[in-house]
Phi, psi and omega in degrees: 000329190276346191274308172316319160337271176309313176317329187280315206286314165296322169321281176310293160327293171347265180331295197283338169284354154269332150303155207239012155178135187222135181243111176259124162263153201251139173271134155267285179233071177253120166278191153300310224274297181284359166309294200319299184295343155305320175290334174289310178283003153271303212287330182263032168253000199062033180242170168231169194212103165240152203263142203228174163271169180281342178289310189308323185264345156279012168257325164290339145359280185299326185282336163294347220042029182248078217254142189185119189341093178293118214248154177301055187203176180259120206247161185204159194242146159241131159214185183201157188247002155323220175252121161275019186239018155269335165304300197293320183326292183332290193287344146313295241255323207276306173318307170306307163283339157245026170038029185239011138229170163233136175278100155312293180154180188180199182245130164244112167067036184044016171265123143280136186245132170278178196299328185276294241248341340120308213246309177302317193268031159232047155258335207294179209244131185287164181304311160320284202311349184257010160278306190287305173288331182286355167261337165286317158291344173279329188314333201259015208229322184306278165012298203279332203280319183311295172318353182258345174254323175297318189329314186301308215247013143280291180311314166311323167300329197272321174322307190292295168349307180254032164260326178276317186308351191240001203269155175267175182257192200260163176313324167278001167285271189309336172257029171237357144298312175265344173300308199292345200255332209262337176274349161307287186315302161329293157316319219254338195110332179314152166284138162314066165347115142286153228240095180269150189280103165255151191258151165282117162355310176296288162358269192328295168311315176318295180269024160270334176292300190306343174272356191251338172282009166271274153331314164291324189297316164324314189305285202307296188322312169321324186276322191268027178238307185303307192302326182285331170295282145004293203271341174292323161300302198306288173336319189282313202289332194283338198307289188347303208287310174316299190314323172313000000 
């Protein structure tokens, strides 16, 4: 009997220095039935839950140093090797709803926490949950950073854009433009488009002076074809006159 004893006890030291939170709870009216069911929600967090004597458990105490006023009533040690703030949760929560145990307080992470302190920490959000929001704030914070950065060198693609859209393009745009459309055309069979010649202001006046210099010069031949005639008549006439 003394060896089992001592085997549980070694044991139970064993289990709480690897564990990462041990709880002591006090049973008020835990039937079987919610006994069973504490146990099924500790066991499937990787946790245990064994109901001990009060001598028992001040001895395993003593042998961790965590040694601390063992209250007159019937305890039980829970512990886990997990997340402790889905342990404390569980049995806070479990307390609540059947009013058969209360959480005294125990150790987490080798700190001891009272009963108030054992309670604040499973109102806290569990580890999944608090993985599950820090991935949701990194995913909106990758977003925003994505969107900040691309947002500059969009708007700048559109600046250029609507810059080249207001610009006309240059003489080497354009005749490297009409090379290509006269070698399409080539290819597909097409005939060249001739290349109409617009004339320059200067052009024009150039060749309106040559038309009016032009012109004069007929004005003048004309007259001085009439003047010659004039004077051939006048002649004919003084011959005439002599002769007379």
């Amino acid at each position: 009997m003394r060896a089992q004893k001592e085997a549980l006890v070694e044991s139970l030291v064993t289990d709480l220095q690897e564990s990462r939170v041990a709880l002591i709870v006090a049973y008020t009216k835990l039937n079987m039935k919610a006994n069973d069911e504490l146990r099924t929600k500790t066991f499937e967090q990787n946790g245990k839950i064994k109901m001990l004597s009060n001598n028992l458990l001040r001895l395993i105490l003593k042998r961790l140093g965590r040694e601390i006023d063992i209250p007159e009533k019937t305890l039980a040690l829970a512990y886990g090797f997990q997340d402790e703030v889905t342990a404390a949760k569980t049995l806070v929560e479990f307390g609540k709803e059947t009013e058969a145990l209360e959480v005294l307080g125990g150790w987490i992470d080798g700190s001891f926490f009272d009963a108030s302190q054992v309670k604040t920490l499973a109102s806290l959000p569990n580890k999944e949950t608090l993985q599950a929001q820090l991935v949701g704030r990194l995913g909106g914070l990758i977003g925003s950073l994505a969107y900040s950065l691309n947002y500059p060198m969009q708007k700048f693609a559109f600046v250029v854009e609507a810059v080249k859209s207001s610009q006309p393009a240059s003489p080497v745009v354009e005749e490297a433009k009409t090379e290509v459309t006269e070698a399409a055309n080539a290819e597909s069979g097409q005939p060249k488009e001739e290349t109409e010649t617009v004339e320059t202001p200067a052009q024009t006046s150039e060749e309106n002076a040559e038309v009016s210099t032009e012109e004069s010069e007929i004005k003048e031949e004309k007259e001085s074809f009439d003047s010659a005639q004039d004077e051939e008549v006048n002649n004919k006439e003084e011959v005439k006159e002599n002769n007379e």
